[in-house]
C-alpha positions, 0 to 999 in steps of 0.5 A: 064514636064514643071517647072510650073507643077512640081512647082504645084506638089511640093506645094500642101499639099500631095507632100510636106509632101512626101518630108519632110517624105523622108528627115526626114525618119530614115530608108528605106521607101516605097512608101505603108509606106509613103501612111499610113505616110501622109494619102494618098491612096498608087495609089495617092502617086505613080502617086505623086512620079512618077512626081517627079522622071521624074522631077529628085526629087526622086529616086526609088531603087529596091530591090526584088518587093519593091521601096525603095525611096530615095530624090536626091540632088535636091529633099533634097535641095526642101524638107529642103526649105519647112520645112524652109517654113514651120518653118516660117509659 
């Protein structure tokens, strides 16, 4: 995946908000309770958090039949300038 297309992946509304969600996430999430977060249907949010992991954003862990999701360095610093950006806005 070229840069352009993981920038057009990450500014969209949708892969933004996953973003946010995992870096402000308390506890551990999942890719179905990050679906019903942000309102998106779950194959949605799976194709989204696919992208990011090839683009080295986003980890998945598995434990048993669930993927925990967890943000790399990469993906923590991308998802806390958008909420700057969003802050500004």
């Amino acid at each position: 995946m070229t840069d352009e297309n993981i920038f057009n992946v990450i500014f969209r509304q949708k892969p933004a908000m996953i973003l946010v969600e995992l870096r402000n996430a308390k506890s551990e999430i999942y890719a179905s309770s990050l679906a019903k977060k942000i309102d998106c249907t779950y194959s949605h949010v799976v194709k989204i958090l696919q992208e990011m992991q090839n683009a080295g954003i986003i980890n998945f862990d598995k434990q048993g039949r669930l993927k925990l999701l967890t943000l790399t360095k990469k993906g923590n610093e991308i998802a806390e300038l958008i909420t700057k950006v969003r802050n500004l806005l």
